[in-house]
C-alpha positions in Angstrom: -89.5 33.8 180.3 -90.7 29.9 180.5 -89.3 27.8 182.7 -88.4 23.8 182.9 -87.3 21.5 185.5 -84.9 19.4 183.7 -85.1 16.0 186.0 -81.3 13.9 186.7 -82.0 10.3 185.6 -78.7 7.9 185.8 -80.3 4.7 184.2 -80.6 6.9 180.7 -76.8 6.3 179.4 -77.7 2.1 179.7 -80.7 2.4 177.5 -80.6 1.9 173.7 -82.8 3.7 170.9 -86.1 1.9 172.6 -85.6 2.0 175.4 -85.1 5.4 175.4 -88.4 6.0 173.3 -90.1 4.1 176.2 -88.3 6.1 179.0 -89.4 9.0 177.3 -93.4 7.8 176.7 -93.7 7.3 180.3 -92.0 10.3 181.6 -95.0 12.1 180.0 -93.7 16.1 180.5 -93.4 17.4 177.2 -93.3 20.8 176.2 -94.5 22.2 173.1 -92.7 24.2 170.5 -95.7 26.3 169.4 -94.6 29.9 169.0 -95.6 31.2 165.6 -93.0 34.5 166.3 -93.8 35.4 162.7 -97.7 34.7 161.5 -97.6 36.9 159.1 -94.8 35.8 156.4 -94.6 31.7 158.3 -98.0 31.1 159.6 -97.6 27.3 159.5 -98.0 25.7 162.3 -96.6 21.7 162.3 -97.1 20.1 165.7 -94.0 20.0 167.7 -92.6 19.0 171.6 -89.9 18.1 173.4 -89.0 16.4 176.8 -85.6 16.7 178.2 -83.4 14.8 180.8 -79.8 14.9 181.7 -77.4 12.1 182.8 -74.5 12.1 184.9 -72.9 12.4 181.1 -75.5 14.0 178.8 -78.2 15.9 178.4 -81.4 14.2 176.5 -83.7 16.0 174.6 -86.7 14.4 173.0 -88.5 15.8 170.1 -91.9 14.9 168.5 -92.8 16.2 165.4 -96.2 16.0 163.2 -96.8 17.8 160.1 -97.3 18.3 156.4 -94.1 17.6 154.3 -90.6 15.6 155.4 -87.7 16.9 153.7 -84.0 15.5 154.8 -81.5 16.3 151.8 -78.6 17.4 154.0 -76.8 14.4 155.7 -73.4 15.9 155.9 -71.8 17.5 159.4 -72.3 21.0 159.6 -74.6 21.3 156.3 -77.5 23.5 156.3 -80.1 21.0 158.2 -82.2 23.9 158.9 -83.5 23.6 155.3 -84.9 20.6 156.1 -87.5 19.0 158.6 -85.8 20.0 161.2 -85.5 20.1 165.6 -83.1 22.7 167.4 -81.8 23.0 170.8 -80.2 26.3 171.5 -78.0 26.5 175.2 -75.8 28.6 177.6 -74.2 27.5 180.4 -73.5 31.0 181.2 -74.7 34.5 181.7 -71.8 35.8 179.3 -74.3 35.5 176.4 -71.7 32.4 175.2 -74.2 29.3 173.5 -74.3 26.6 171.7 -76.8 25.6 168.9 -77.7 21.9 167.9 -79.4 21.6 164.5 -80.5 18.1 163.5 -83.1 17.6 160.4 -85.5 14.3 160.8 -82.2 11.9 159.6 -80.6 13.2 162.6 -77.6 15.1 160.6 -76.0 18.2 162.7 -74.9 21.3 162.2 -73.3 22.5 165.5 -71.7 25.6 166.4 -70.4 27.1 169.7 -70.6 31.0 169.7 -70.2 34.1 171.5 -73.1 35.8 168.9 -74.4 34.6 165.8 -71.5 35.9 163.1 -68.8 34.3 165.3 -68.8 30.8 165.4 -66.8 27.9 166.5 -68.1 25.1 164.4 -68.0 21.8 166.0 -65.4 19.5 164.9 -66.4 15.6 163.2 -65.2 14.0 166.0 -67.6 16.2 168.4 -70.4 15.7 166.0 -69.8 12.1 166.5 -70.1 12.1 169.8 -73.5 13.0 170.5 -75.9 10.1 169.7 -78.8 10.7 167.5 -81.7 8.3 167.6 -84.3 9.1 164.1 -87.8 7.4 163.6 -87.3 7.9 159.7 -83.5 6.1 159.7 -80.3 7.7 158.5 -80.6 8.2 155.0 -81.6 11.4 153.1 -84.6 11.8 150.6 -86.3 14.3 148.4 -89.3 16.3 149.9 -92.2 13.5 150.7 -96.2 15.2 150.1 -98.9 13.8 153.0 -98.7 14.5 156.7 -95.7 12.7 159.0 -95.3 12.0 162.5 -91.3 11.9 163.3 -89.5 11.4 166.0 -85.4 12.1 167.0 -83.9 11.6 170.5 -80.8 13.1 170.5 -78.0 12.7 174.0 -75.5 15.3 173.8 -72.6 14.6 176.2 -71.9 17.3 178.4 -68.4 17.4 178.1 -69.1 19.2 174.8 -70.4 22.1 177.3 -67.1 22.1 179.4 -69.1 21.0 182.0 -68.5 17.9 184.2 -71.1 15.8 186.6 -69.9 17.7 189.8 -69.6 21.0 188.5 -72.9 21.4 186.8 -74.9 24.4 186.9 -78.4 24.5 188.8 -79.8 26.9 185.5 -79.4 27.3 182.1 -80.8 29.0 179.4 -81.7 27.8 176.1 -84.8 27.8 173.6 -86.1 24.8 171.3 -87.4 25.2 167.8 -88.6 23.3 164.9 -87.9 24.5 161.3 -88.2 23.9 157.7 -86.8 26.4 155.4 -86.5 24.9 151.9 -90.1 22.8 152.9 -93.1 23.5 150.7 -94.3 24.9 154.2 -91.8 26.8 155.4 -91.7 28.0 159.1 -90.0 28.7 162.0 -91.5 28.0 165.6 -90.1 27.8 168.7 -90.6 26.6 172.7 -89.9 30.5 173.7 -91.2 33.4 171.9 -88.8 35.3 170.3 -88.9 39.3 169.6 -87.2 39.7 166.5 -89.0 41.2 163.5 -87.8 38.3 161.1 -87.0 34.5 162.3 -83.3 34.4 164.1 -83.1 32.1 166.3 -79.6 33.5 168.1 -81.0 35.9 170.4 -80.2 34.4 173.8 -82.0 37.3 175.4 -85.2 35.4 174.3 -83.9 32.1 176.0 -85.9 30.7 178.6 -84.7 29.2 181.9 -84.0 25.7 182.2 -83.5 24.4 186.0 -81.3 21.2 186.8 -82.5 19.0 189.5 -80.3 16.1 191.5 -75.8 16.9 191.5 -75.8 20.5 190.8 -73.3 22.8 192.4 -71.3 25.5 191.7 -71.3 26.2 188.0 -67.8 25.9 186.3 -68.0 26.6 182.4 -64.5 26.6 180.4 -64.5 28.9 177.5 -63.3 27.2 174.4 -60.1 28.4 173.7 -60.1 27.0 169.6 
């Protein structure tokens, strides 16, 4: 299981879309997304990181992404993003196998789920979806599949009220896995930050999660199920 120390930064929630790019340059601890779990059906290989801080009210994750073909067709909430150039960030708060999956493609469109296993979600609601700010290189709108080789970039701040968590109640660990995807792409594949143990790409297997640790105000872990 991998490990991160995720670092508590309060200046993040006053910065806007650069200077959150800058914050991020000079933090310089990226990880990279670079597990080909399945080489012989997806052997592509686009190069992909992430860094990742949390606020006193969100927890930012930065991804960087370079590779052949940028596809972004989906653009409404909840639509199949994964079909696209896309970043995911997979969490639980918990040990009770309860998680959450982000899905943004390169326009920074989300498909967002809170589940207690893959067939039984809680899909997020618009107003949710709203709430958690989405910063894309390539701007907002969607296109066609584009041919040649693309550097991207999305920063993403997902409030942790969204967790059921609060500031003083946060946990000290995690655990989650981050992944970059393009189904539909001319190159499909399917990496991720963790490697993963199923014979075909599913990214919902918390067991494969690695361990995110939370520096500066973290106590006793309080996590409210959703009751929707």
């Amino acid at each position: 299981m991998k490990r991160i120390v995720v670092e508590y930064d309060e200046s993040l929630d006053s910065l806007d879309h650069n200077g959150l790019y800058c914050h991020f340059d000079s933090y310089g601890h990226r990880h990279r997304i670079g597990c080909v779990n399945w080489p012989g059906q997806f052997p592509a290989k686009p190069q992909a990181s992430f860094a990742i801080l949390r606020s006193a009210t969100a927890l930012y994750v930065d991804f960087k992404v370079t590779g052949n073909y940028l596809r972004a067709v989906n653009f409404k909430n909840l639509s199949p993003v994964a079909q696209d150039s896309c970043v995911e960030f997979f969490l639980s708060p918990t040990a009770d196998n309860h998680y959450f999956n982000f899905e943004f493609n390169c326009i920074g469109a989300v498909n967002a789920s809170h589940r207690s296993r893959r067939d039984c979600p809680t899909r997020l609601t618009d107003d949710e979806i709203k709430s958690i700010r989405r910063y894309p290189s390539v701007g907002t709108e969607p296109f066609d599949e584009r041919g040649g080789v693309h550097s991207w970039r999305l920063t993403v701040a997902i409030p942790i009220s969204l967790l059921e968590l609060d500031n003083r109640h946060f946990p000290a660990s995690m655990t989650g896995n981050f992944y970059k995807c393009g189904g539909l792409t001319s190159e499909p594949h399917y990496l991720s930050w963790n490697p993963i143990s199923s014979p075909k790409p599913d990214f919902h297997i918390t067991a494969d999660f690695g361990k995110l640790l939370f520096k500066g105000i973290s106590i006793n872990s309080t996590f409210k199920k959703m009751s929707k």
